[in-house]
BAPAZA-68801 format. One record per residue: residue number from 1; residue in one letter; x, y, z of N, C-alpha, C in turn. Coordinates in nm, 4 decimals. Example, Ala and Ser with C-alpha at 12.3 -4.5 7.8 and 13.67 -1.06 7.14 Angstrom:
! residues 2
{1, "A", {1.3190, -0.5690, 0.7800}, {1.2300, -0.4500, 0.7800}, {1.3200, -0.3300, 0.7800}} {2, "S", {1.2850, -0.2250, 0.7080}, {1.3670, -0.1060, 0.7140}, {1.2900, 0.0030, 0.7870}} 
END
This chain:
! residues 199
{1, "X", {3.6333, 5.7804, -0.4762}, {3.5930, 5.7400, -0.6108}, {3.4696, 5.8209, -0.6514}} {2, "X", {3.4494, 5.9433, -0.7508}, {3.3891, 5.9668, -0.8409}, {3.2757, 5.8651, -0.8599}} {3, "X", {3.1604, 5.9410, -0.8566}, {2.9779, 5.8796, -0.9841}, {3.0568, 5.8279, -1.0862}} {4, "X", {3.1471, 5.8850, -1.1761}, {3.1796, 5.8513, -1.2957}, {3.2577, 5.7517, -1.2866}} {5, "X", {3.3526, 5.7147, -1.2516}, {3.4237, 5.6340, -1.2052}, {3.3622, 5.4465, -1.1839}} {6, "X", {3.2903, 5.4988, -1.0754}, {3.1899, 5.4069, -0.9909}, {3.0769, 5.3394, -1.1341}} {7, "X", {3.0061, 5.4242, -1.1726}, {2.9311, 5.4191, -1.3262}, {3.0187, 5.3363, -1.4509}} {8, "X", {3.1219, 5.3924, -1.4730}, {3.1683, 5.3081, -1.5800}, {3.2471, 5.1795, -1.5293}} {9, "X", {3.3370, 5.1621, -1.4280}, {3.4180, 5.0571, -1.3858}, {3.3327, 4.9758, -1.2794}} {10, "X", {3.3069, 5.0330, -1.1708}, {3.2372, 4.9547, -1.0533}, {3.1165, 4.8634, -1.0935}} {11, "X", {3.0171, 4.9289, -1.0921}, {2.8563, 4.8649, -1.1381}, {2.8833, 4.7447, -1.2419}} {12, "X", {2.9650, 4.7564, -1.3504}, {2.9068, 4.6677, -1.4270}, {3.0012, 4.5296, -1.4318}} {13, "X", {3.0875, 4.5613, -1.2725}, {3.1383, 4.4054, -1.2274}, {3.0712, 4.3495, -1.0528}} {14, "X", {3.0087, 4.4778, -1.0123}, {2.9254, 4.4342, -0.8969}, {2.8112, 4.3900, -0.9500}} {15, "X", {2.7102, 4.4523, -1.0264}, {2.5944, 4.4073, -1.0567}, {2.5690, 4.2750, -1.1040}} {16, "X", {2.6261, 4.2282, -1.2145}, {2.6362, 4.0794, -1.2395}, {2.7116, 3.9557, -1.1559}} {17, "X", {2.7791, 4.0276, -1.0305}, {2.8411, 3.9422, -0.9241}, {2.7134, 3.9440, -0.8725}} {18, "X", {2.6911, 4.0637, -0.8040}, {2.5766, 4.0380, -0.7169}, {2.4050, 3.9874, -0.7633}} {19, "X", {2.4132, 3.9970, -0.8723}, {2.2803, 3.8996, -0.9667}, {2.3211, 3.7471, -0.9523}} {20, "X", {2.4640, 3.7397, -0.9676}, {2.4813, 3.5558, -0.9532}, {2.4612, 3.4924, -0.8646}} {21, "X", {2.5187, 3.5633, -0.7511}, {2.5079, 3.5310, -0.6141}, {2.3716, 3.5396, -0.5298}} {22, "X", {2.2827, 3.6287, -0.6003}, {2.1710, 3.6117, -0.5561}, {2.0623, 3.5155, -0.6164}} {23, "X", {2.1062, 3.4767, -0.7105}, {2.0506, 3.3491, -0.8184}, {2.0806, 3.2473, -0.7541}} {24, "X", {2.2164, 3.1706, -0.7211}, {2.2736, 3.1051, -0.6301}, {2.2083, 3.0760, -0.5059}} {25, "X", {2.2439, 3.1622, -0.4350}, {2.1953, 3.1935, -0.2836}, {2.0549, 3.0920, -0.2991}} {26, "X", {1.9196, 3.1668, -0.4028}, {1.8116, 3.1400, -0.4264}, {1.7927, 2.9906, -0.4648}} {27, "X", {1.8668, 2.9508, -0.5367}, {1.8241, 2.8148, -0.6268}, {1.8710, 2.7053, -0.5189}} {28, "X", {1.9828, 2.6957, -0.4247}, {2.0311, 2.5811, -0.3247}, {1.9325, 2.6466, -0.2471}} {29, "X", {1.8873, 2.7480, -0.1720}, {1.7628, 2.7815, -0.0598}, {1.7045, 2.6697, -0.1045}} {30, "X", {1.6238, 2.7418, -0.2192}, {1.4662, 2.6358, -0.2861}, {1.4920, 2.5308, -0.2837}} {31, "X", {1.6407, 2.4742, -0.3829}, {1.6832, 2.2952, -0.3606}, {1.6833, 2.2451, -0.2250}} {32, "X", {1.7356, 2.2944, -0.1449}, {1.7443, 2.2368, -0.0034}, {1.5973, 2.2300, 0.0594}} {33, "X", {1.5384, 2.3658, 0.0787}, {1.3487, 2.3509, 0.0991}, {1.2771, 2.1998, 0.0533}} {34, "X", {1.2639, 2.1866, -0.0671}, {1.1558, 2.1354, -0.1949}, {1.2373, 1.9764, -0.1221}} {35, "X", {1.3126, 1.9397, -0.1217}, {1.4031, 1.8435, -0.1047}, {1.3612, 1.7747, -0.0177}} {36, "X", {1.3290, 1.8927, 0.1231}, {1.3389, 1.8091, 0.2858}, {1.2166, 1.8004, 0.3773}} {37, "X", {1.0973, 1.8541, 0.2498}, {0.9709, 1.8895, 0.3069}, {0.8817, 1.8004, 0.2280}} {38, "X", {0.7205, 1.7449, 0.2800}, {0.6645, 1.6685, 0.2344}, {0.6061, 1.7376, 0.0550}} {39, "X", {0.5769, 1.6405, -0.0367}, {0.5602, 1.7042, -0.1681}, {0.4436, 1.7658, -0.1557}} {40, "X", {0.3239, 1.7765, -0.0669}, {0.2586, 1.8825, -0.0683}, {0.3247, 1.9930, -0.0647}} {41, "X", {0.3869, 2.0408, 0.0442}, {0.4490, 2.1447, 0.1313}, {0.5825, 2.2023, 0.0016}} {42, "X", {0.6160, 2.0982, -0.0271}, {0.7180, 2.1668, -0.1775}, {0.6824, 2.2536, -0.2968}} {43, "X", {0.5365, 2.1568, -0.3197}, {0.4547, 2.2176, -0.4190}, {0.4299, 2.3929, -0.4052}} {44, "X", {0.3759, 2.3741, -0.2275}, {0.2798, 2.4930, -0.1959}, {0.3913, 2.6119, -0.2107}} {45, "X", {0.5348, 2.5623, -0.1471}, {0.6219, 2.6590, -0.0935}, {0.6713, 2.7033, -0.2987}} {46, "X", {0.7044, 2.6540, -0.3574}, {0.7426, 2.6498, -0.5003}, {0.6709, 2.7691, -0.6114}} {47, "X", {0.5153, 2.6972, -0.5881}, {0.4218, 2.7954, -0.6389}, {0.3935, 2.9410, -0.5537}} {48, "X", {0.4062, 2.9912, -0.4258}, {0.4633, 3.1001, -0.3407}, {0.5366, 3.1931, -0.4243}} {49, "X", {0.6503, 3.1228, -0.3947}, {0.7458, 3.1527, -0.4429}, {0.7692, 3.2592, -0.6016}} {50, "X", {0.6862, 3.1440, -0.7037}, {0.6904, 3.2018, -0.8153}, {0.5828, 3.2637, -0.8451}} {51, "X", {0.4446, 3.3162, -0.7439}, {0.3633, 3.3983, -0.7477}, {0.4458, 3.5119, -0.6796}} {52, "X", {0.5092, 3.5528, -0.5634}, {0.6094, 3.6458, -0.5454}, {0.6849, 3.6954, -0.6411}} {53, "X", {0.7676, 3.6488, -0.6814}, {0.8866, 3.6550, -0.7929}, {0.7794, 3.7508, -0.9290}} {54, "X", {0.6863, 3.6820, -0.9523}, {0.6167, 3.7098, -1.0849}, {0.5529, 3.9003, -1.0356}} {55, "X", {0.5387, 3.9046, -0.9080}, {0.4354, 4.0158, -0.8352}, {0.5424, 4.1448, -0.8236}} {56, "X", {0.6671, 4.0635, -0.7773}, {0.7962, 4.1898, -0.7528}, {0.8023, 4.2335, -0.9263}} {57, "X", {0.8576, 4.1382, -1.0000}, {0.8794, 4.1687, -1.1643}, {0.7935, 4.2618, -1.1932}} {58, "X", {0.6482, 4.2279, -1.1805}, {0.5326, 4.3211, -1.2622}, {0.5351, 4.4667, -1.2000}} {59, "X", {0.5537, 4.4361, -1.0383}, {0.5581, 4.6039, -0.9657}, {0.7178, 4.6926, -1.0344}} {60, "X", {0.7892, 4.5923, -1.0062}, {0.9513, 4.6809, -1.0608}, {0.8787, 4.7247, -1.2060}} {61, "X", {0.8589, 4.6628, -1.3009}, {0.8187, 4.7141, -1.4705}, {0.6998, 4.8093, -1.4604}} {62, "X", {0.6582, 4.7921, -1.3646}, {0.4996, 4.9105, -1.3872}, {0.5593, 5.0540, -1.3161}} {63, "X", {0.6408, 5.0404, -1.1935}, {0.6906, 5.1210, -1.1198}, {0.8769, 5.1512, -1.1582}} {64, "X", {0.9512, 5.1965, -1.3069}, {1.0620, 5.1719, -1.2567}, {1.1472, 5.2871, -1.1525}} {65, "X", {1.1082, 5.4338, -1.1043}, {1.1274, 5.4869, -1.0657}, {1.1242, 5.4750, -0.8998}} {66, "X", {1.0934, 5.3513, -0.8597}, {1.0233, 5.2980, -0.7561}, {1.1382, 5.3387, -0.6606}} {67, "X", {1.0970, 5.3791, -0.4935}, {1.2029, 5.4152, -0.4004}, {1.3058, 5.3416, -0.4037}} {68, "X", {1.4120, 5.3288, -0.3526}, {1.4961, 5.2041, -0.2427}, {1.4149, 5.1384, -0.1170}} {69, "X", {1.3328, 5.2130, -0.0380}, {1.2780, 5.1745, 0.0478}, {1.1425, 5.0729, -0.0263}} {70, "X", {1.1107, 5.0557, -0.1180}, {0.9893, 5.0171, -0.1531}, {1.0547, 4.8847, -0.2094}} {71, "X", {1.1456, 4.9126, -0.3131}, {1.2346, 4.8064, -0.3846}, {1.2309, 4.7109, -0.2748}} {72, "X", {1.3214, 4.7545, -0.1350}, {1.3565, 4.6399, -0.0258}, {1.2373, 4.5918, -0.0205}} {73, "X", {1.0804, 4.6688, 0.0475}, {0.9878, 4.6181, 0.0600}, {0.9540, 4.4450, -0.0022}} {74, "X", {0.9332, 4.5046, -0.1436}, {0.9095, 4.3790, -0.2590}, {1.0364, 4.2464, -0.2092}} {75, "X", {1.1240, 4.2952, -0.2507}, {1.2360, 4.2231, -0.2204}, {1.1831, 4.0852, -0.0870}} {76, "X", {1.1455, 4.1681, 0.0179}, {1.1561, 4.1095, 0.1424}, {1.0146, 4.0186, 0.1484}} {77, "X", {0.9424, 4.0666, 0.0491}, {0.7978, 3.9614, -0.0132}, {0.9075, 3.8225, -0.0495}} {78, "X", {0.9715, 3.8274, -0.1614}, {1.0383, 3.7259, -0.1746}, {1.0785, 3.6202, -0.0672}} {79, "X", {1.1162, 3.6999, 0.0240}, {1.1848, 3.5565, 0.1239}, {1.0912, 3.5106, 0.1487}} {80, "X", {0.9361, 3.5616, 0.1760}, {0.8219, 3.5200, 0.2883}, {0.8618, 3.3438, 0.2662}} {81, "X", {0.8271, 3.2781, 0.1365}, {0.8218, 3.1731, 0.0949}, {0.9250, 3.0876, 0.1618}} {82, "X", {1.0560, 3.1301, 0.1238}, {1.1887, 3.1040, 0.1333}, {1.2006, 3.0532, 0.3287}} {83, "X", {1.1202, 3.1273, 0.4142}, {1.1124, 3.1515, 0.5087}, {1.0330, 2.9762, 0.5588}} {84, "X", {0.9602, 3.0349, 0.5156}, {0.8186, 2.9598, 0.5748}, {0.8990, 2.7750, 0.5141}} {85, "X", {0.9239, 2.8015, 0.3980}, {0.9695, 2.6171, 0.3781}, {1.1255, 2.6135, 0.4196}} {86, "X", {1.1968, 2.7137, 0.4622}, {1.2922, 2.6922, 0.5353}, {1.2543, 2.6079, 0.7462}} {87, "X", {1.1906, 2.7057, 0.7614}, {1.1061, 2.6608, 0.8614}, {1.0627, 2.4969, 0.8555}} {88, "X", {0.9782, 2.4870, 0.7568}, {0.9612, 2.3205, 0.7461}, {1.0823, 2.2463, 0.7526}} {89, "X", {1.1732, 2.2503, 0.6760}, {1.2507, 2.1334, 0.6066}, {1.3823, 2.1440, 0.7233}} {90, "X", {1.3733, 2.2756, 0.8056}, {1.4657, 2.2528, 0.9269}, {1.4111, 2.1631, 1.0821}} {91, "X", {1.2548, 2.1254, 1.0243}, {1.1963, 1.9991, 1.1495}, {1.1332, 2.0695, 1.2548}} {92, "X", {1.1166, 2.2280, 1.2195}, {1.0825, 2.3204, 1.3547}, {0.9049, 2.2429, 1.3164}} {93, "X", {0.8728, 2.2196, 1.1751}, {0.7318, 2.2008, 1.1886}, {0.7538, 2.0373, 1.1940}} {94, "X", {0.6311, 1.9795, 1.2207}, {0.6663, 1.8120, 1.1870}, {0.5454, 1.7680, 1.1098}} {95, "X", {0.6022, 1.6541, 1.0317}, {0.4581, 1.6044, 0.8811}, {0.4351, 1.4591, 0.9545}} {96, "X", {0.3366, 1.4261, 0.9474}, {0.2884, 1.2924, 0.9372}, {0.4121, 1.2052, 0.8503}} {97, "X", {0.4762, 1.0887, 0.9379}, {0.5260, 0.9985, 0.8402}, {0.4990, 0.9162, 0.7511}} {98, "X", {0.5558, 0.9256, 0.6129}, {0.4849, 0.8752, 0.4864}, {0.5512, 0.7373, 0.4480}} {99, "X", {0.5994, 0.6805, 0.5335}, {0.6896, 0.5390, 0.4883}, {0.6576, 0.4883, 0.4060}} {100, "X", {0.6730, 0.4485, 0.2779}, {0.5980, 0.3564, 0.2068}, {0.4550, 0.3962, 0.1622}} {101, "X", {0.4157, 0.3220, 0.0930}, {0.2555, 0.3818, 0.0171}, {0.1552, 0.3338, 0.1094}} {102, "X", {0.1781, 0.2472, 0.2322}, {0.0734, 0.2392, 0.2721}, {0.0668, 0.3383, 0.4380}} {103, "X", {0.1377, 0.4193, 0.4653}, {0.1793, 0.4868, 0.5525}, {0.1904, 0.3842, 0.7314}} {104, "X", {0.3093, 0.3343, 0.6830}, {0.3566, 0.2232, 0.7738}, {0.4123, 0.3019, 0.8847}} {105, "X", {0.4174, 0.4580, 0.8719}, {0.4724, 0.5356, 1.0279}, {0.6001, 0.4558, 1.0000}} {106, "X", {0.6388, 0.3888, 1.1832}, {0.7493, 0.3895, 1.2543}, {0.7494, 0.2061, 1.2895}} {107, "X", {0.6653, 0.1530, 1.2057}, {0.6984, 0.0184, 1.1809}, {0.8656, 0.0007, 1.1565}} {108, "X", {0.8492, -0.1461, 1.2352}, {1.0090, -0.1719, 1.2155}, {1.0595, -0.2307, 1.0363}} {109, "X", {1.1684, -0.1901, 0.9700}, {1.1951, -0.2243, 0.8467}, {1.3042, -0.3628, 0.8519}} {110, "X", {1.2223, -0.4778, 0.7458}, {1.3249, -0.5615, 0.6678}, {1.3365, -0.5499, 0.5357}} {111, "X", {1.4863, -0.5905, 0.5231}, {1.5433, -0.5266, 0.3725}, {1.6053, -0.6361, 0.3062}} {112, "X", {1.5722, -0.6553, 0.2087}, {1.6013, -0.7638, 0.1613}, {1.6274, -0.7159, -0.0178}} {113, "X", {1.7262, -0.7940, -0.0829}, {1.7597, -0.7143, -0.2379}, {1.7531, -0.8590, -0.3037}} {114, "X", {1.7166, -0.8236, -0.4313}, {1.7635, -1.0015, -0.5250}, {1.8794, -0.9047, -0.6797}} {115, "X", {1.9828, -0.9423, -0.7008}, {2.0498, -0.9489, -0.7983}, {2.0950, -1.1061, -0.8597}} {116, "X", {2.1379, -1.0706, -0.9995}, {2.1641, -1.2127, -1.0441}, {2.1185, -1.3008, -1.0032}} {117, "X", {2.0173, -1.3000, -0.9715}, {1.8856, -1.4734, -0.9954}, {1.9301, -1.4849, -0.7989}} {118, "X", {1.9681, -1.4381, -0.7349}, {1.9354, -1.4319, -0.6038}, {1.9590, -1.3575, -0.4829}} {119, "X", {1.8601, -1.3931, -0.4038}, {1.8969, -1.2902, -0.2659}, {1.9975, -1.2353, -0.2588}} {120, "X", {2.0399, -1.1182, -0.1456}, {2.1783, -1.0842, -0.0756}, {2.1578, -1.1093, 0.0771}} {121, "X", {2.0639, -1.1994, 0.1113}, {2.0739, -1.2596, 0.2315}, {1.9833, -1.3979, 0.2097}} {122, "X", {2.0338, -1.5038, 0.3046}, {1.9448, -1.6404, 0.3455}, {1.8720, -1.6449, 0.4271}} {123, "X", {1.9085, -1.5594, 0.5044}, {1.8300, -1.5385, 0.6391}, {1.7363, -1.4045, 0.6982}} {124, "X", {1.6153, -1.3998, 0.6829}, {1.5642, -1.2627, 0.6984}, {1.5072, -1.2899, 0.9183}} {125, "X", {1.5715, -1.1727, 0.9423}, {1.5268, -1.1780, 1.0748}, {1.4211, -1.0595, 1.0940}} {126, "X", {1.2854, -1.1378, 1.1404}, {1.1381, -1.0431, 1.1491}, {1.0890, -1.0328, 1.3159}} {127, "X", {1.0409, -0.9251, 1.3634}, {1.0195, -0.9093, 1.4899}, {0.8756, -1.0051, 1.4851}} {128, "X", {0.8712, -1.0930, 1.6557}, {0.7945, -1.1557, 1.6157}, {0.6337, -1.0680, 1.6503}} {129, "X", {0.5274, -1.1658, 1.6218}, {0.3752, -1.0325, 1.6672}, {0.3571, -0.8924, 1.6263}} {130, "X", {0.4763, -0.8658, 1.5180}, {0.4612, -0.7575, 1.5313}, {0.4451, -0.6909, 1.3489}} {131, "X", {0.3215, -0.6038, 1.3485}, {0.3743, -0.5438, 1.1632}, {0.4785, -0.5035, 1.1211}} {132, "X", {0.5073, -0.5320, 1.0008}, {0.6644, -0.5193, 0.9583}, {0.6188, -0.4112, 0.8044}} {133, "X", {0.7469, -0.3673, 0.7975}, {0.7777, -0.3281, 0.6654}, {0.8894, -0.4220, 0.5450}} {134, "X", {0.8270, -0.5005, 0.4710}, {0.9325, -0.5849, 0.3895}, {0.9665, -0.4542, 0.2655}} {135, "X", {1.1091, -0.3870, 0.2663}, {1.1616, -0.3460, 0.1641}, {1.1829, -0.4402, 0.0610}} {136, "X", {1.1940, -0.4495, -0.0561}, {1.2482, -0.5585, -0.1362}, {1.2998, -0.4641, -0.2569}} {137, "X", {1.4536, -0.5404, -0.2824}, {1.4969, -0.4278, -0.3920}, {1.5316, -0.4928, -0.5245}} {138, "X", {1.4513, -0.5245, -0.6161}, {1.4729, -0.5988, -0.7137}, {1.6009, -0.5115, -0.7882}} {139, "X", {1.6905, -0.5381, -0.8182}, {1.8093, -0.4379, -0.8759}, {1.7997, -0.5148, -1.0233}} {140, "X", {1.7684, -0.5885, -1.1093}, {1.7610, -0.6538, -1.1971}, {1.6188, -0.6802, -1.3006}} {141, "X", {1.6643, -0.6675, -1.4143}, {1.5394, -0.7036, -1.5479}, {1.4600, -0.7734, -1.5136}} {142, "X", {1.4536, -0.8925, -1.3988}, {1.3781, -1.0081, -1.3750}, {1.2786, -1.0203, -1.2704}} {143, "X", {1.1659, -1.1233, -1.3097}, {1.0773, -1.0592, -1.2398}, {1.0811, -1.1856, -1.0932}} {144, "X", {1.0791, -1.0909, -0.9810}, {1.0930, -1.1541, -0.8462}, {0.9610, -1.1315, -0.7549}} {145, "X", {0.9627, -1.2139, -0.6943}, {0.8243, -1.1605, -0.5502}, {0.9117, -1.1799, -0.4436}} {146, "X", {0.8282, -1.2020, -0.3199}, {0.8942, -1.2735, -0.1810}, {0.8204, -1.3325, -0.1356}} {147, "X", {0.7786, -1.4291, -0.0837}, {0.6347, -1.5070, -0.0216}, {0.7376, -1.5744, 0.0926}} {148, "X", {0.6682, -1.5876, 0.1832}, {0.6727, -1.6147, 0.3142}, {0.5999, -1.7745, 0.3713}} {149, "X", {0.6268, -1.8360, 0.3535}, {0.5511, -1.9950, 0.4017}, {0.5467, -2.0514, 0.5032}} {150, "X", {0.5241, -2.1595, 0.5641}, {0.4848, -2.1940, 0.6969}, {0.6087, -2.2673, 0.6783}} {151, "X", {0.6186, -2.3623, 0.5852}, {0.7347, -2.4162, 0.5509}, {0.7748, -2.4544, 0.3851}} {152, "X", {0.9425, -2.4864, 0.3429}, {0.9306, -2.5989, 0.2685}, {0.8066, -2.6762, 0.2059}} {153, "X", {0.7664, -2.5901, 0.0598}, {0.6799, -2.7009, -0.0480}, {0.5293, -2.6428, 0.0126}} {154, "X", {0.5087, -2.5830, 0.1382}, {0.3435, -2.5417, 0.2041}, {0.3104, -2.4690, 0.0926}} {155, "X", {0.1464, -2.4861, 0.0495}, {0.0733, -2.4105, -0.0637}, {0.0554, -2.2837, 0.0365}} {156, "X", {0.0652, -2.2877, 0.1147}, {-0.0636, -2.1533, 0.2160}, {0.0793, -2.0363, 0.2472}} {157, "X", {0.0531, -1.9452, 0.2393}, {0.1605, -1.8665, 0.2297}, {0.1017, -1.7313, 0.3484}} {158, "X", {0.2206, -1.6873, 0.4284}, {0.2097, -1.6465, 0.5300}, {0.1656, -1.4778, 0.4777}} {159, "X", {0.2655, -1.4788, 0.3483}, {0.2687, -1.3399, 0.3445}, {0.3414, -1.3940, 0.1213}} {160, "X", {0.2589, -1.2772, 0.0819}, {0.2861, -1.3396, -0.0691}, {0.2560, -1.2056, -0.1370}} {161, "X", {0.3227, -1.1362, -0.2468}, {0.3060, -1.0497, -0.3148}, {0.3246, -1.0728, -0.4534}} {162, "X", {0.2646, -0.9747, -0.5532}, {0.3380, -1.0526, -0.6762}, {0.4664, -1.0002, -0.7372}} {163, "X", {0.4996, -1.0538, -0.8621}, {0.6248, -1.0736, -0.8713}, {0.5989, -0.9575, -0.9951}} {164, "X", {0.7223, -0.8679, -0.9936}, {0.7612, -0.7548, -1.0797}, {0.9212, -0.7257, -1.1008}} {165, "X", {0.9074, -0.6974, -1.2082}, {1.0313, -0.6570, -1.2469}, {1.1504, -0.5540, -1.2042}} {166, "X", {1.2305, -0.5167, -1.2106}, {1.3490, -0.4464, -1.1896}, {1.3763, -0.3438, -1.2954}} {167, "X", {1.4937, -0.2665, -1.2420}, {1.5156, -0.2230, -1.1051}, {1.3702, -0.1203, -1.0738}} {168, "X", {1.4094, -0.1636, -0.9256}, {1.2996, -0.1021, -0.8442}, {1.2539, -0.1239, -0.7000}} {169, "X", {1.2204, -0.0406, -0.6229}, {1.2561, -0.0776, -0.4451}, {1.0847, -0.0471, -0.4404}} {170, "X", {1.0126, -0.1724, -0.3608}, {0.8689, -0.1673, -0.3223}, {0.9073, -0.1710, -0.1896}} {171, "X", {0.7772, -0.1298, -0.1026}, {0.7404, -0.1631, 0.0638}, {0.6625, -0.2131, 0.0302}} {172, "X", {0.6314, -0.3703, 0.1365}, {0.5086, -0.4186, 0.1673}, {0.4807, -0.3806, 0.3452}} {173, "X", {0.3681, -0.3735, 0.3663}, {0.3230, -0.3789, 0.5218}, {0.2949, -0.5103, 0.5492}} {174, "X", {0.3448, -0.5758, 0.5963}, {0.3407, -0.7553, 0.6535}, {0.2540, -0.7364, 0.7859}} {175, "X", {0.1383, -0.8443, 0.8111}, {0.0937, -0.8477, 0.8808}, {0.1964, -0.9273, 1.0189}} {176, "X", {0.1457, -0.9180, 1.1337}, {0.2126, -0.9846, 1.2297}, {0.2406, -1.1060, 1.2225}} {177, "X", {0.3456, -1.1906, 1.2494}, {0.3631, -1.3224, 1.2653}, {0.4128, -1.3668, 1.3280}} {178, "X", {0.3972, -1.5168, 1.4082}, {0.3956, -1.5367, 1.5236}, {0.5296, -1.6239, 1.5391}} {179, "X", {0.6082, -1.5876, 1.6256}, {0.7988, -1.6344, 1.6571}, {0.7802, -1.7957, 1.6165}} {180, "X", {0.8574, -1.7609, 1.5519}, {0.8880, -1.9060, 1.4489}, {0.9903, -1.9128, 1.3558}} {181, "X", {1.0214, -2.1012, 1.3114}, {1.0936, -2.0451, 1.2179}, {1.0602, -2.0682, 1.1149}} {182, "X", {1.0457, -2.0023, 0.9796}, {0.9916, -1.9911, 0.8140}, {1.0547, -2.0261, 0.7522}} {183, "X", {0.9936, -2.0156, 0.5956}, {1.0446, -2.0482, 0.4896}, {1.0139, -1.9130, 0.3965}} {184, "X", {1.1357, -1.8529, 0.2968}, {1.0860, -1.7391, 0.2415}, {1.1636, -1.7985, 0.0452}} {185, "X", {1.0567, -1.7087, -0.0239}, {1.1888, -1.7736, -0.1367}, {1.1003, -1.6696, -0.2156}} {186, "X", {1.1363, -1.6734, -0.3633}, {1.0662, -1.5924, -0.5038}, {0.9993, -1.7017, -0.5658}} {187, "X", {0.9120, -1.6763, -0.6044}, {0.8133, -1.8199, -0.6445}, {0.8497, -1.8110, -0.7934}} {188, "X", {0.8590, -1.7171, -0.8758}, {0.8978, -1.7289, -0.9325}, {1.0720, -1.8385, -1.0349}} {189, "X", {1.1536, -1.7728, -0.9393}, {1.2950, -1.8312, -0.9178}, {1.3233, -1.9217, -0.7834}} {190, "X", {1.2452, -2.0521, -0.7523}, {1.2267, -2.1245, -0.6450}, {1.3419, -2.1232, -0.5491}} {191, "X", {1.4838, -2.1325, -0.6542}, {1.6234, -2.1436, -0.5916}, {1.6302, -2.0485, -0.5285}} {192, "X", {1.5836, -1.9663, -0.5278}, {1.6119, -1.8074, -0.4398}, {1.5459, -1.8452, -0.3450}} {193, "X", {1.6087, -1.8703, -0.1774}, {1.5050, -1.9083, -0.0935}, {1.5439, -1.9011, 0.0441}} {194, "X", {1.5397, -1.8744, 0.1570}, {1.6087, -1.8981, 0.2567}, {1.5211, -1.9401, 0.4075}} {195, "X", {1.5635, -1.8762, 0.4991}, {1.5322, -1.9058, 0.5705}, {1.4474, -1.7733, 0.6857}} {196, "X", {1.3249, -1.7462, 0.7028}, {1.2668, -1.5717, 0.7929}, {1.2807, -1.6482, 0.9307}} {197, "X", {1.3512, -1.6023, 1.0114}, {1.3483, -1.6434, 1.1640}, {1.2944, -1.5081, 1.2202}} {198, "X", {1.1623, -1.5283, 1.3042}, {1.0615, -1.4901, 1.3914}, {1.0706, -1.4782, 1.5162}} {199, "X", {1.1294, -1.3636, 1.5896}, {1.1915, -1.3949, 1.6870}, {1.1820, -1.2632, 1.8248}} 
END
């Protein structure tokens, strides 16, 4: 195949293949990165990224006569980023665990949801002595808490948060409590109520 040939037919169905595919390639990299790494580390790897990208552009437009060997150069600036939060988000590095807002680590989790004016369980089972994580998933307009009691009708409440609206998934960090059996309900919606066995 002929320059001429190659020039009028070839290039101008490789070049825009190979622009897509490298757009592609690029945008699931970054999605998958930004995704699986802590939002510092997304941020940092993101802004990299588009300080590279912006540095190759300005050298290609100031330089367009620029080698092949130099082109790759720039080029291979690009991955640095690509590299480095690939690295993260494949677990080779490791982040501090962020469970929840109060950084509960590797506390054990209870999960508990309220739809239509009640629970999806009666029975919450909590390790006993030990800090917990209470998920609570209000899926609904209405506003719910969870409070925790010694028993049935007790003012003194073991564990009590307030009550907010839906939809929306909070963590609480529950202090330890000692093997027993409880009373849990929404103070709000009293009927919503069951039973936390401590165990």
């Amino acid at each position: 195949m002929n320059n001429e040939m190659r020039d009028r037919f070839l290039l101008p169905i490789l070049i825009p293949v190979g622009a897509l595919a490298f757009v592609a390639f690029l945008a699931l990299s970054v999605s998958y990165i930004l995704l699986n790494v802590p939002h510092a580390v997304a941020t940092g790897v993101a802004l990299m990224l588009a300080f590279n990208l912006l540095m190759v552009f300005a050298a290609a437009a100031a330089a367009p006569n620029m080698s092949r060997l130099s082109m790759g150069m720039l080029g291979g600036i690009v991955l640095v980023p690509l590299l480095v939060g690939g690295v993260a988000a494949a677990g080779v590095v490791e982040f501090p665990d962020d469970h929840g807002e109060g950084g509960e680590g590797d506390m054990p989790v209870v999960e508990i949801a309220a739809n239509n004016l009640q629970f999806d369980k009666d029975e919450l089972i909590i390790p006993a002595d030990t800090a917990f994580v209470l998920q609570f998933d209000n899926q609904e307009a209405q506003p719910h808490n969870v409070a925790i009691l010694e028993e049935e009708g007790s003012s003194e409440a073991l564990f009590r948060e307030d009550p907010f609206t839906g939809p929306e998934v909070v963590e609480w960090e529950v202090e330890p409590i000692p093997a027993g059996e409880y009373y849990f309900l929404c103070e709000v919606h009293p009927n919503m109520n069951g039973t936390a066995t401590v165990e």
